[in-house]
Every structure is written in structure tokens, then in C-alpha cells.
N, C-alpha and C positions, 0 to 999 in steps of 0.2 A: 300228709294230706289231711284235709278236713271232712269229713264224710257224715249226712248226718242224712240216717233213713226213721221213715215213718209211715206207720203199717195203721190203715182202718178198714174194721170189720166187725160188723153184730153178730156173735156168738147165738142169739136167737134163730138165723135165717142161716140156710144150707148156702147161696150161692151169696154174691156180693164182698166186693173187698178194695182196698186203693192205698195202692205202695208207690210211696214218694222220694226216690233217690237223690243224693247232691254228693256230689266230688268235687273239690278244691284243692288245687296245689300250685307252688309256685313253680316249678322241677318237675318232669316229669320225665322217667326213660324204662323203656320196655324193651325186649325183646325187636321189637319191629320196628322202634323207632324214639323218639325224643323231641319236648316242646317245652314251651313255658307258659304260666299263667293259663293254665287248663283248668274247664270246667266241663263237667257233665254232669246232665240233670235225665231221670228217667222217671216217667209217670207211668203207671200201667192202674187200668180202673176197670171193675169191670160190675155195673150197677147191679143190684139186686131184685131179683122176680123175675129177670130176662132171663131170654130161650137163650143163655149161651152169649152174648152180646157180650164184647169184649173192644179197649180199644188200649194203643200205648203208643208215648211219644216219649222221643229222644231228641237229646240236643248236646254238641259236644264241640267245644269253643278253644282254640289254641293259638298261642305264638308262635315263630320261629321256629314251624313244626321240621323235622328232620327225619326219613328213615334211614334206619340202620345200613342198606344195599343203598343209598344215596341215590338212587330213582327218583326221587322228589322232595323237593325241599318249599317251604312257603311263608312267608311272614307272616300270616295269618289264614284261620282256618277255620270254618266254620260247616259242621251238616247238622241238619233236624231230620228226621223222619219221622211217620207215623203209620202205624196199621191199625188197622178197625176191624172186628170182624161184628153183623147185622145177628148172627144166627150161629147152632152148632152145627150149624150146615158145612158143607167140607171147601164150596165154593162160595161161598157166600161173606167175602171179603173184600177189601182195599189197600192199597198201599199209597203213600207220596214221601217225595224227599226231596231232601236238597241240599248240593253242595256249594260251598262259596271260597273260592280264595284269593289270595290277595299276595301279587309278587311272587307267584309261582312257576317253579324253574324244574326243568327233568333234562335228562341227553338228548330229547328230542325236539323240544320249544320249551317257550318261555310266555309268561304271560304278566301284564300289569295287574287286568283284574279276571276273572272264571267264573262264574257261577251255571251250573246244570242242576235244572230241576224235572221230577217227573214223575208219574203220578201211572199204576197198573190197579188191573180188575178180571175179576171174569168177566164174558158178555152175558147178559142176564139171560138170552132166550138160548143160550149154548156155553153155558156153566163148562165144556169141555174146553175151554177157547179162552185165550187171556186177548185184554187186549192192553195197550201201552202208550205212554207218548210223552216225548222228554224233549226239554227246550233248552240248549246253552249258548249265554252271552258272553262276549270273553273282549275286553280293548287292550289295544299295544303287543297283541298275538305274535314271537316271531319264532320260527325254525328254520331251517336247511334249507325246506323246500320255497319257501316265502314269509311274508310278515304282511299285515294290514290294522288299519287303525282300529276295526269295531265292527265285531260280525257275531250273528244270530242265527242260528241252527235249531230249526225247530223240527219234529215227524213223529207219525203216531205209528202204531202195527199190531196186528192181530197175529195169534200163532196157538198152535195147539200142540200143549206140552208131551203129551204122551205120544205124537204120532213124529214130534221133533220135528215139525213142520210149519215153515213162515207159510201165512195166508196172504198176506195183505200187508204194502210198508205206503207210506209217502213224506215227504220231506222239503224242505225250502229251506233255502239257504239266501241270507241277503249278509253282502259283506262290502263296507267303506273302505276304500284305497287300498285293495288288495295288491300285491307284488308279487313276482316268484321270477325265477332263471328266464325266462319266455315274455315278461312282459308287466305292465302294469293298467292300471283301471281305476275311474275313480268311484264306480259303481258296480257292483255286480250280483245278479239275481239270477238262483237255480231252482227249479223245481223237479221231483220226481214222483214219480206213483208208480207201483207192483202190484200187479194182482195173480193171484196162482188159480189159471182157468181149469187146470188139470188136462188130464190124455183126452177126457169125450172130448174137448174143443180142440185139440192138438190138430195138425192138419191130415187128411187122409193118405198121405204118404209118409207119414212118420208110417201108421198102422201097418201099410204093405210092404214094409220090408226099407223103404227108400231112406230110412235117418241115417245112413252112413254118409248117403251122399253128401247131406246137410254140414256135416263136418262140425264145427261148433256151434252152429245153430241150435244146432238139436237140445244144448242145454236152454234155450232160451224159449221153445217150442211149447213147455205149459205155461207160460208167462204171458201177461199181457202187461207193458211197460209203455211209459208216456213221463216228455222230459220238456221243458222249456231252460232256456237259455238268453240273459240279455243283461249286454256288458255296455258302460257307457266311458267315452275317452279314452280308449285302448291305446297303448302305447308297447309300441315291442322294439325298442333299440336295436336289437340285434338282425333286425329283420329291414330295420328305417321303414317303420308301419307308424301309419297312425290310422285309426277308426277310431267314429266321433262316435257312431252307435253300431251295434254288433246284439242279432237276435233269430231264434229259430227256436219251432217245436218240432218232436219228433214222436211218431210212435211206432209201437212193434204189436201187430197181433199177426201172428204167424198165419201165412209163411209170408206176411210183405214187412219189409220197413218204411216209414215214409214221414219226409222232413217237409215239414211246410211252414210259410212267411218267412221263410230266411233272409231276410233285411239286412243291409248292412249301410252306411253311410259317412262317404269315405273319396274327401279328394276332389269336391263341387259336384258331385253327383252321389248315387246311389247304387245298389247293387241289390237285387230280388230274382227270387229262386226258389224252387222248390224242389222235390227230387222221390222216386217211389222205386225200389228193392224189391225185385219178386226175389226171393230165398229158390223156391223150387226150381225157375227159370232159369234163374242167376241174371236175370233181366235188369238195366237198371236205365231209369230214365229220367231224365231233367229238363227243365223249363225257365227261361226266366230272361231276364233283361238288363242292362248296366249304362248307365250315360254318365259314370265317373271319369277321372281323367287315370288311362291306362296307364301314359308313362310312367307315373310315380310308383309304380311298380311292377316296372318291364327288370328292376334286378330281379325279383325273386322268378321272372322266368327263364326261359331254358332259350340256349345261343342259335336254333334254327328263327323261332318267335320273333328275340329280341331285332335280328337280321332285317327281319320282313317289318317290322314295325319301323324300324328306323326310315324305310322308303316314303312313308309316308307324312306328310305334316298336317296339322288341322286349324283355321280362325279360330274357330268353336269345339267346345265336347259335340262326341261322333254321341247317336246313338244305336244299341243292339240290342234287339232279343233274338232268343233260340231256344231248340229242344233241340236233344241229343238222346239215343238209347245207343246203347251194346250190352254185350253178354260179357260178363267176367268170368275167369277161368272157372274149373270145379273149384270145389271148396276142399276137396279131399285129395290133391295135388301137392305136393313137395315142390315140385319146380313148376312155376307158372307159365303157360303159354301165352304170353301179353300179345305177341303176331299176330293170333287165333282172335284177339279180343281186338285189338287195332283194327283188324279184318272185319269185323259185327258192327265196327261207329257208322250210324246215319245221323245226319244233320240237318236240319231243317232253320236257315237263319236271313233275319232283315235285319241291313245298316242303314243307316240314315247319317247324313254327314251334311253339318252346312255351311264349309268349305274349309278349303286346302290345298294339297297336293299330294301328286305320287311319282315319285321317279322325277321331278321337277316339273311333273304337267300339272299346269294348275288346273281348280277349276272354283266354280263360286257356291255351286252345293251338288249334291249327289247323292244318289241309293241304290242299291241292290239287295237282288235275294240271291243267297248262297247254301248249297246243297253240297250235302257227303253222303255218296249212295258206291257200293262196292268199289271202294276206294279209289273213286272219281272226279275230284272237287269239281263243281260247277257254276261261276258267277251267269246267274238269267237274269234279265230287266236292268241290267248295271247303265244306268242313266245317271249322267255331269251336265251342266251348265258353263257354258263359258260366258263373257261378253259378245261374243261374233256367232253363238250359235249353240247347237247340243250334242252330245253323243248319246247312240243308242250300239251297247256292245254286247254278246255274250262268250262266255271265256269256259273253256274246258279243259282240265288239266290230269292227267293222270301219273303220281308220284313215284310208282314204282316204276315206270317206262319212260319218264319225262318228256313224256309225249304230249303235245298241246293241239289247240283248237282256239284261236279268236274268230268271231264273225260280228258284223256288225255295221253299221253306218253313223256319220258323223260330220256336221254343218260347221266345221270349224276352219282355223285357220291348220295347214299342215304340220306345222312345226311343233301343238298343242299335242299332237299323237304318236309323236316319232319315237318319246321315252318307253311308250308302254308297251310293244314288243322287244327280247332281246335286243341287242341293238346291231349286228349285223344283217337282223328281218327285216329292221325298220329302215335302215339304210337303202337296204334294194327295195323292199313293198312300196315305198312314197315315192315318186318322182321329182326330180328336184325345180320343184314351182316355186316362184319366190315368197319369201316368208310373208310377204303382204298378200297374197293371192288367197282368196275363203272358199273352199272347195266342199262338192260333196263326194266323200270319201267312202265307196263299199267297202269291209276291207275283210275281204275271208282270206284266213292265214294261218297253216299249221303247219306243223314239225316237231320236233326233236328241242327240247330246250340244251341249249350251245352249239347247235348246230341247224347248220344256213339252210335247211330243204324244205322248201315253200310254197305255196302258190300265188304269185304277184295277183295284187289288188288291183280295179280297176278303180280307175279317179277320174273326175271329172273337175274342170277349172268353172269358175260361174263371175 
């Protein structure tokens, strides 16, 4: 190697001096690892008459770097760093650095290019306290878990070394044409933020005994956390998904969680929602609305749904909104009581449809409002449109008993209402008028769903 140091300093004056290191070699192999065409250069200066004022850079340049345990291998390598220190002060310092590499390979990814840079300090008004914040760009990223063409990971954070304590983090993440097992994207942006509120803000039932109940919350209890979320041209193969836009914020200051503008756009419509978490309650509650086209993703639901959906046809997108609350189980349960929780769903919800069918009755538009109150589905105000006239129905169904309830009346022609009870109800409840004949039809009618016990409608010919 080449090495050529050079030392200044005036013999006259106590403080002041600046040493100037250089290493060159074509070969290089150590203990930890091996490269070629290496250089390293160190400056360290530290001026004369000053309180202590010191600063020194490094810079260290390599090929076809190798380590010895084959952890990481890289065609090219490159870190600077620097520290300063203002004063003999003990906190009164800086640091930055940076790394770069190029064709960078380990057992766990791979990367074309890497560079992390980052830069720490105390905070001046609480010298006990570092604060931080490091930026890495990296293209052609792949591992295990996924690959993407060009992503930037940037977050700062505050922490206080002697008490081994994070105060404060936040972070964003923007990354092009990310992939992984689950799906693909051609955009995707994350942000986060942590703050450590401590125990006074914790909620007053951690203090009285009740944090077991919380179950893993409890670690989350001095935390106040807040995330956004939004991916664009989602694609998940596996699932035959596509969303064109996908977006939601979320935050946690105990004891609620709560996601809001959860957007998503997907399939000639849209889908918006929000949702809020009591922790203490175990409360949780949502709101929101969808005029996307359901079918295209009646696979990913379950065979009672897909059942009931197929009865139905539509001209046009239907549309819905609703709210929902129930209680979910304790948090401190090994086996979940889901019954107990199925048993807490209230629903409050309006369709809007403008037109179609059901069971083969057609009609030309339609809406109702639909309730789930002690596990009692209830259709009120369910208003259709035919050509000959209208229907006014309401429909009561209870799923544990299969026990029903339709009442209602309806200007149509007979044969437009026969589909929609059972069909041994419908059989006996209509009379047989002939199918031209437009009748006004009362029709209260309840029983047993699969079985005929009823009470005959009265009909009137017109």
C-alpha cells in the first residue's frame, strides 16, 4: 500500500493541529473482509484558540468489496463520514454519513444501487436527548419477500440515551413498482409518526388496575401513533383484485383507534369508509358507502353471500351506504366467543338500485332501508317501480328461527310478486287472476321460511 501521512502544528501555541491521512492499495484483505483499489483518506483538524472545537472526515472507496462470513458482497463501495465537535462541551456535537453502494448482494436481497445517508445531534435546548434522521435510496431492490424498481425511505427520531428511551420517530416511505407474494403496484406511499405520551396521558384504566384487560394494547397505551396509507394500480393475481386507487389514515391515541378517508377505487365505482375502535369498550364502529360493481368480487366472499347475491340482477351499479357497530370479544381470551359478537351487530343501512331483478321479478329502479337490531334483519320503506305500477313492502326476518314477516302493498301486475315469497307462500297467498289482470295487492304474510303456515292476502282485481 501507499500511505502518506502529514502532521501541522505550531509548536508555539498549546492547542491547534491537522493530520492528513491517505491509504492506497491495489489488494486489500483483512481479517473481515477483501476489496480492490481501495482508498482511504482521513482528515482530523482541530483550529487553534478554540474552546475545544474539533472536526474530522473520513472517506473510504472500494471495488469488489467481499466479507470474510459472505454476508455482503458489492461492486463498489463507497462511505464519508464526519463529526464536528463546537465546544469541550460533552454534548455539544454532530455527526453525518454516508453510505453508497453499487451491485450489492447479501442472503437476504439484492440491490442495483443503495445509498443511506444520515445525519445525528443533541437537541440544543435538552443536550440529554439525541435527535436523528436518515434517508435511503436504493433501484432494482430484490428479496424473498418482494422486488421494486426505486424506493426512498426517509425518518427522523429523537431518544434519550441514558434512559434507553425512543421519544419520538416518523417516516415515509415512497416506492415505484413495488411487488411481493400478495400483489403488485405501480405506486406506493407510507407514512408514520410515534410519539411517547408517557403514563400521565395513558388512559385512566390502565392506572386502576384494568391493563390486563387491554391485552396487547397495553404496550401501545403511552404511544400516540398516526399512519397514512395510498397505493395506486393494485394488482393481487392471486386474489383476481384489481384497485386502481387504495387509501386510508389511521390513528391511535388511547384507548380509541380510528381509520379515516379510507377510499378505495375499484371496478366503475368506489368504496369510502371510515371506522373508530374503543380499546376499553371493545366497541367498534363503521360507516361508509360503495356504488362499485360487487360481482367482481363475490369469489373472495363466503358461499351463504355469494348464494343470496346471485338472486339478484342489476341495469346499473346499485348504490349503499351504512354503519355498523358490535363489541368484539375480550382481548385477554384464548378462544374467541364470535356468537357473543355476531349477537352485538346493529346495522343501520340505505340501497339505492336503478334497476333489475330478484328472483326473476323485475323492476325498473328501487330502494330501501335495512336494519340489524337483535339479530332481526329488517327491510322498511323497500319501494320498486314496475311499468304497470309500484310496490310498497316491508320484510322481517329472523335467522336463528327462520321465522319471517312480509307486509305490504303493491299496484302491479300479479305475476311481478309471486318470486318474492318462498314459493309454496306464493302459490297459495295470490289467487290465480290472469296474468293480464293489474291488481291492488295487500299482502301480509308470515311463517316459517320452508314451510307453508301463512296468513292468505287479500287481493283486489281493478
Amino acid at each position: 500500500p501507499e500511505i502518506e501521512l502529514a502532521l501541522r502544528a505550531d509548536a508555539k501555541l498549546e492547542r491547534g493541529f491537522q493530520a492528513d491521512l491517505k491509504v492506497q492499495t491495489r489488494d486489500v484483505v483483512t481479517p473481515w473482509g477483501s476489496g480492490r483499489h481501495a482508498n482511504f483518506t482521513a482528515k482530523i483538524n482541530q483550529p487553534p484558540g478554540t474552546n475545544g472545537a474539533a472536526n474530522a472526515d473520513f472517506r473510504l472507496e472500494a471495488e469488489r468489496l467481499r466479507t470474510t462470513n459472505l454476508i455482503l458482497s458489492a461492486e463498489h463501495v463507497l462511505f464519508t463520514a464526519r463529526l464536528n465537535r463546537q465546544s469541550d462541551r460533552t454534548n455539544d456535537w454532530d455527526a453525518a454519513w454516508e453510505v453508497a453502494l453499487r451491485t450489492g448482494k447479501s442472503p437476504w436481497a439484492e440491490a442495483a444501487t443503495l445509498r443511506f445517508s444520515g445525519q445525528a445531534a443533541p437537541r440544543p435546548l435538552a443536550p440529554d436527548e439525541w435527535r436523528a434522521s436518515g434517508t435511503l435510496r436504493t433501484t432494482g431492490l430484490k428479496s424473498e419477500w418482494g422486488q421494486l424498481a426505486e424506493g426512498r425511505l426517509s425518518g427522523n427520531a429523537s431518544f434519550a440515551p441514558a434512559r434507553k428511551q425512543l421519544l419520538a420517530a416518523d417516516a415515509e416511505a415512497q416506492l415505484t413498482a413495488p411487488q411481493t407474494k400478495w400483489g403488485t403496484a405501480k405506486q406506493a406511499r407510507v407514512t408514520a409518526k410515534a410519539t411517547h405520551v408517557g403514563a400521565a396521558t395513558s388512559p385512566a384504566g390502565l392506572e386502576s388496575g384494568a391493563s390486563a384487560a387491554w391485552g396487547f394494547w397495553t404496550n401501545l397505551a403511552p404511544w400516540q401513533l398516526e399512519t397514512s396509507v395510498a397505493l395506486d394500480a393494485v394488482q393481487a393475481p392471486a386474489q383476481s383484485l384489481d384497485v386502481a386507487k387504495f387509501n386510508f389514515t389511521a390513528r391511535w391515541r388511547a384507548p380509541e383507534l380510528i381509520v379515516t378517508n379510507l377510499h378505495s377505487e375499484l371496478y366503475q365505482g368506489a368504496l369510502d369508509t371510515s371506522a373508530r375502535l374503543d380499546v376499553a369498550t371493545r366497541t367498534l364502529m363503521a360507516s361508509g358507502g360503495f356504488d362499485f360493481d360487487a360481482y367482481r368480487i363475490e369469489h373472495l366472499l363466503d358461499a351463504n353471500t355469494r348464494r343470496e347475491m346471485s338472486r339478484f340482477t342489476f341495469t346499473g351499479l346499485p348504490k349503499a351506504r351504512a354503519a355498523v357497530a358490535l363489541v368484539l370479544p375480550e382481548w385477554t381470551n384464548s378462544v374467541k366467543n364470535w356468537r357473543a359478537t355476531g349477537e352485538s351487530v346493529t346495522l343501520a343501512a340505505h340501497v339505492d338500485s336503478p334497476g333489475g331483478s330478484y328472483r326473476n321479478a323485475t323492476y325498473l329502479e328501487a330502494n330501501t332501508d335495512l336494519t340489524l337490531t337483535n339479530g332481526i334483519l329488517r327491510l322498511r320503506n323497500l319501494w320498486a317501480r314496475r311499468p304497470e305500477g309500484e310496490v310498497h313492502l316491508n320484510y322481517d326476518v329472523n335467522p336463528r328461527t327462520k321465522e319471517f314477516h312480509w307486509a305490504g302493498r303493491a299496484q302491479v301486475f300479479p305475476h311481478a310478486i309471486e318470486p318474492l315469497p318462498p314459493r309454496p307462500l306464493a302459490q297459495s297467498a295470490l289467487p290465480p287472476f290472469p296474468r293480464s289482470s293489474r291488481v291492488i295487492t295487500l299482502i301480509p304474510l308470515m311463517g316459517a321460511l320452508g314451510i307453508s303456515s301463512y296468513i292468505s292476502p287479500s287481493s283486489k282485481r281493478i
